[in-house]
C-alpha positions, -999 to +999 in steps of 0.1 A: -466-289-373-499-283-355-515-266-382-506-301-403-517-323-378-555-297-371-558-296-411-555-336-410-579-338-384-608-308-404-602-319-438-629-354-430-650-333-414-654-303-441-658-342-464-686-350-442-705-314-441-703-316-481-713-356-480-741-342-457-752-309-479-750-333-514-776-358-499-800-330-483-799-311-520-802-348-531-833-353-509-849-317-519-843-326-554-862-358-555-888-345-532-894-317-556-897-342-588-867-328-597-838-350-614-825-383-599-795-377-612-760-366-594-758-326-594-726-315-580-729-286-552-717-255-563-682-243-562-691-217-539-714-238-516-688-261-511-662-234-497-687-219-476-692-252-462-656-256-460-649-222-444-677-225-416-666-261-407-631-244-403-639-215-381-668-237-359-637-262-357-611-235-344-636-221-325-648-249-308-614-258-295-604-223-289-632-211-266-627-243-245-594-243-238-572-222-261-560-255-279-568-275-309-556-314-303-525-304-329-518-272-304-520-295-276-497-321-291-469-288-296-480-276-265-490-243-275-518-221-266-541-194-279-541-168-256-557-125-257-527-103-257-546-081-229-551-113-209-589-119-211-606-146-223-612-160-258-646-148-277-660-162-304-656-132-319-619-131-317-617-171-332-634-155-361-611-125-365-585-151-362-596-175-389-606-150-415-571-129-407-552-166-411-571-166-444-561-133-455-524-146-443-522-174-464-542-159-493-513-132-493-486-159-504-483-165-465-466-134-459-486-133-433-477-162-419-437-152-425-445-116-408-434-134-374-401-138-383-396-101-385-416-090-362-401-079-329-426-098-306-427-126-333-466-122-344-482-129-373-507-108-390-535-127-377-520-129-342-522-085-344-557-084-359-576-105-338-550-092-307-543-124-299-509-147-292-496-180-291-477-191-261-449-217-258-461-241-228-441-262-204-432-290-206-454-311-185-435-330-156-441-365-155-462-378-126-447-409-125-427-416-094-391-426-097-391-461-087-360-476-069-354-511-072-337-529-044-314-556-051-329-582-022 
């Protein structure tokens, strides 16, 4: 559920990146005396676009506190297996391995299911885990009411 709720919350801003990279080939075009009319970006540009706005998304959220607002909502938390802090090199292991994981039918997605300490493939190649948090207590006081 927190990968739904993260890819509802990237998918407008890959839109934006591309809205931004169409009006800057736009403004080269034009400046150029190329043609005023509509080019489309190319297939590739776009998921290159896509693919950097993903990882600097993940990233972003990662090195600051582990958690992505959909992690946060599930209460789980991007931690290093040996206990030291997130790189940005790790966030990048762990996007591209996630990519490899879906890219394989999402076996390696489904690998945490068998595995004994319930990984994934990109959770062992960018040696890194998700961990289960608390449930945070409420800090609201109970509140008696008096019948006077």
């Amino acid at each position: 559920m927190a990968m739904l709720y993260d890819t509802l919350l990237v998918l407008p801003i890959i839109m934006f990146n591309v809205a931004i990279a169409l009006g800057l080939q736009g403004a080269l075009l034009s400046a150029s005396g190329g043609s005023t009319e509509a080019v489309a970006l190319p297939a590739l540009a776009v998921q290159g676009i896509a693919l950097i706005t993903v990882i600097g998304f993940f990233s972003i959220f990662w090195l600051k506190s582990g958690q992505t607002l959909g992690m946060q909502a599930w209460r789980i938390k991007l931690v290093r297996c040996d206990g030291a802090d997130i790189s940005l090199h790790d966030c990048v292991v762990r996007c591209l391995a996630a990519l490899l994981s879906a890219l394989c039918l999402g076996i390696g997605y489904l690998w945490c299911l068998f595995d004994r300490e319930k990984r994934s493939w990109h959770d062992r190649l960018s040696k890194t885990e998700l961990q289960l948090l608390p449930k945070r207590k409420s800090g609201k006081a109970d509140v008696e009411v008096s019948s006077d």
